[in-house]
N, C-alpha and C positions, 0 to 999 in steps of 0.2 A: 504493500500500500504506500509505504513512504517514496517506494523508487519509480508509484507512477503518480507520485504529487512531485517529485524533483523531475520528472518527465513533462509535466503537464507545465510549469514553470521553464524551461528550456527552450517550449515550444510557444510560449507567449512572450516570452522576453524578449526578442530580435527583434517583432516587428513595430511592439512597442516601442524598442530602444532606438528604430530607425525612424520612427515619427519624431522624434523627441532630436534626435540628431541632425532633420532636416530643419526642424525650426533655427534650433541654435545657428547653424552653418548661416542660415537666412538673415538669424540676427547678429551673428558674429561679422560677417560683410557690411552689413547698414552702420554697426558700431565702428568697425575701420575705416571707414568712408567718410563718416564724423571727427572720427578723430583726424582722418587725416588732413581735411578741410581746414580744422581746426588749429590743426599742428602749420599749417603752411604759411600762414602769416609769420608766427613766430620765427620758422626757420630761415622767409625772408628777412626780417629783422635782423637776424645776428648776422646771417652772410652779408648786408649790404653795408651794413656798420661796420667790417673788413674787409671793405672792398674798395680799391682804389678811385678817387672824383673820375678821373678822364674815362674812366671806363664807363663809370655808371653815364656820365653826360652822355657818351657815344654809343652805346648799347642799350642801356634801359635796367633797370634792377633783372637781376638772375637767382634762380636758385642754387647755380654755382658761379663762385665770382670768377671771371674771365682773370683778372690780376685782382693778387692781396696785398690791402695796405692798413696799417692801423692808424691812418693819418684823423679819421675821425674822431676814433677812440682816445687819440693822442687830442685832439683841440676840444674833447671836454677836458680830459685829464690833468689839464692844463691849471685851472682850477682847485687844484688838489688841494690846499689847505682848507680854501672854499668849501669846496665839496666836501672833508671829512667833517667840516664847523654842520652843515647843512641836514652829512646824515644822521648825525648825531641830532640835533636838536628833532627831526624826523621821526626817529626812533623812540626819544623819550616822549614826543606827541602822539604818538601813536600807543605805543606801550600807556602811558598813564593814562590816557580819551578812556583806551579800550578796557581799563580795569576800572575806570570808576563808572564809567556807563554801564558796564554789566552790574557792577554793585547796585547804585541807585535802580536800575530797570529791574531787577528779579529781586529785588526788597519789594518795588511797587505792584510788578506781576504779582507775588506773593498775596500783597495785600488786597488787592482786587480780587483776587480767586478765592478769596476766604468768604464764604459762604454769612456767618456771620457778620462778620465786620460793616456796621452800617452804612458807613461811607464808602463804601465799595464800589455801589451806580453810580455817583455822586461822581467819582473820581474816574470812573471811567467815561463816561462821556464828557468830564474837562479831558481828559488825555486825547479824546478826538478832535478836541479844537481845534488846537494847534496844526492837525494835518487835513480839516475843512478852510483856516480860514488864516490866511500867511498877511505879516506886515508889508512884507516885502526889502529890499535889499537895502534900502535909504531908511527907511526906520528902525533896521535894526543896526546900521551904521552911525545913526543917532544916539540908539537906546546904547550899543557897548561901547561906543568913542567919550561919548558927552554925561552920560548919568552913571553906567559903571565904571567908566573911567580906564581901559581895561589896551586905550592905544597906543600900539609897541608892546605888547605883554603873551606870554607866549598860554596863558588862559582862555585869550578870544581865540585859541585854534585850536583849544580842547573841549568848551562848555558848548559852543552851536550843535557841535555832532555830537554829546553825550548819552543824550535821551533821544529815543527813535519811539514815535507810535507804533511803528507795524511792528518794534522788534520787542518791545512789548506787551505786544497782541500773541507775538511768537512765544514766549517768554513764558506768558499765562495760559496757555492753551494746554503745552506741554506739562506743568503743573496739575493743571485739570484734569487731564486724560489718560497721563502717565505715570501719576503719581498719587497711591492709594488715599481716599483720604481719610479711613480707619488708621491709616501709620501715624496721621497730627494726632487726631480722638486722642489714639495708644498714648501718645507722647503726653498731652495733656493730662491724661486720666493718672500718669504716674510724675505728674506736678512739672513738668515742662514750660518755661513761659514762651511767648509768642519769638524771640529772639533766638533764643535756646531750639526752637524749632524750625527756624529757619536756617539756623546756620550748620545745626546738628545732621538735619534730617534733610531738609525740601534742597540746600543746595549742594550737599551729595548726589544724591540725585540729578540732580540737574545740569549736569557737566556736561550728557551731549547736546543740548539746545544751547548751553551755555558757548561751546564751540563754536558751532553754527553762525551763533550772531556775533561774535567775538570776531570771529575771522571776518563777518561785512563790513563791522567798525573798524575792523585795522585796516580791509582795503580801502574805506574810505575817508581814514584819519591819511594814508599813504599817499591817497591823490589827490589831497583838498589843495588847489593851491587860490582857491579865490578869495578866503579868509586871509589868506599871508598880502596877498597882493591887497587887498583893501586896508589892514591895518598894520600893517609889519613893516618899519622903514630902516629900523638897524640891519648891517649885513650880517651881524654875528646870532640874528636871531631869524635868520630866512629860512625857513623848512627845503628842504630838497627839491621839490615839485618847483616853487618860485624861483629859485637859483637858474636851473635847467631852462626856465620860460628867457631868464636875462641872458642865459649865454647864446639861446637862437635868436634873442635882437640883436643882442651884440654880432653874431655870426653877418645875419642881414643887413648891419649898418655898412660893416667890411666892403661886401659884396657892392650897395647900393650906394654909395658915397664914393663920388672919385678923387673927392678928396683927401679920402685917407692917404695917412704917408707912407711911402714903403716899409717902414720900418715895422708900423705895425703889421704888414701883409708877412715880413721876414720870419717874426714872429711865428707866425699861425703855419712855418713850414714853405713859403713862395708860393702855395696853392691854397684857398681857402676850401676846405672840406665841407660845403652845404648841406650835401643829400648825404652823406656817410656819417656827418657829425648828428643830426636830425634821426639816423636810426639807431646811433650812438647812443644818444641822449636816451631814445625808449627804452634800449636796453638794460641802460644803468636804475631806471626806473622800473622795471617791470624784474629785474631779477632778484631783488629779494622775495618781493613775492610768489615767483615759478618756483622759488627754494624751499618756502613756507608749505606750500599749498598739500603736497602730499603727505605732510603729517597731520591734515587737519581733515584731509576731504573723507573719513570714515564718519568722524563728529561731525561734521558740514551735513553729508546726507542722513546720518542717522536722525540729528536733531531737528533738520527740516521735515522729516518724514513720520518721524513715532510721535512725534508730539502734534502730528492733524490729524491723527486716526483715533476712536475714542478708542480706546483699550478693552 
């Protein structure tokens, strides 16, 4: 009897396992065709940023460069004292934005998801204001220049992006959904205060939503450079993104000034590097974060995904 149930399994496994192996193959192609789509931007980007000016002028960008130069790479690089002042202050904006917006935000998700707690509605449709009904760019250049006082301060490039509605709306969902709420009861019933429970309990848990949105705030504490450019006039307090915006005018003045004197064209090499230094520049900007991202993209999809589904 058992060697005609391991018979009967023999004979339905193949055709099963060949249904199942034609979708994958189906889906394994549409995935590589994505990614590769995907992948070709970037790979133009770093070829063209080592690739010699007169080439790109006379050819067009390639996915392999015809002649290599680091001439691009070399007229950011140029900047180098600049540049480490810039990543650095970058990194500490980024890094501090992104820890204290996730504190304040899953303290407030918290508090909204709590069933009890009366100001709960109250607080959450003020939380939606903000993302129905915007001052706009001159009154909030008023409100942080003139009342908080805050121009030149490297605070007006960490408090605008600190708190996000959607993130949380993300924040408290996952809360909700994914996280028992007999575990508070538990906590409470054995004298737990509301702090004690949050920090004990609800944001243990909470770490792959916390990913998730973590990593939106650092990409976009990483590319804000429209707060630096509106309130930021010291150069030892320019975030990265605004440095890189000065070195392609600067690039452009070069080019478009016949004025300039040889000495600065000597400078930059005899050849100014336009299109090489320009994918240069993306480079330098996008590769901390190509560096980051695969440590994060397990929590990136888990916390986007378990925390919309009720459990």
């Amino acid at each position: 009897m058992a060697k005609l149930k391991r018979d009967n399994k023999l004979d339905i496994a193949p055709s099963k396992k060949e249904r199942v192996t034609v979708g994958q193959v189906i889906l394994l192609i549409i995935l590589i065709l994505a990614t590769l789509f995907a992948f070709l931007p970037v790979e133009l980007t770093f070829v063209a940023a080592f690739t010699d000016e007169r080439s790109i002028a006379e050819n067009g960008f390639r996915f392999i460069p015809l002649k290599f130069s680091t001439a691009g790479m070399a007229a950011v690089l140029k900047y180098g004292k600049q540049l480490a002042q810039s990543y650095l202050i970058t990194i500490f904006i980024t890094v501090a934005g992104t820890f204290l917006g996730l504190l304040f935000m899953s303290m407030f998700a918290y508090s909204i998801s709590r069933k009890e707690f009366r100001l709960a509605k109250f607080l959450s449709i003020y939380l939606l204001i903000p993302m129905l009904f915007n001052g706009g760019t001159l009154s909030g250049y008023i409100i942080f220049s003139q009342y908080y006082h805050l121009k030149d301060n490297l605070l007006v490039l960490i408090l605008p992006l600190c708190v996000s509605t959607m993130n949380v709306i993300i924040l408290r969902t996952y809360i909700v959904n994914s996280i028992p709420g007999e575990l508070m009861e538990a906590a409470k019933i054995d004298g737990a205060g509301e702090y004690r429970t949050f920090f004990q309990i609800t944001l243990p848990l909470l770490k792959p939503s916390l990913a998730a949105v973590g990593f939106m705030m650092a990409t976009a504490y990483w590319n804000d450079w429209q707060n630096a450019l509106l309130f930021i006039s010291s150069d030892n307090k320019k975030p990265l993104q605004l440095l890189l915006i000065n070195i392609q005018k600067s690039i452009e003045f070069l080019l478009n000034n016949v004025n300039v004197p040889a000495s600065a064209r000597a400078a930059m090499g005899g050849t100014i590097p336009q299109y090489s230094s320009t994918m240069a520049t993306v480079l330098v900007v996008i590769g901390p974060i190509m560096i980051v991202y695969p440590f994060f993209q397990k929590y990136f999809i888990k916390g986007l995904t378990v925390g919309s589904v009720k459990g």
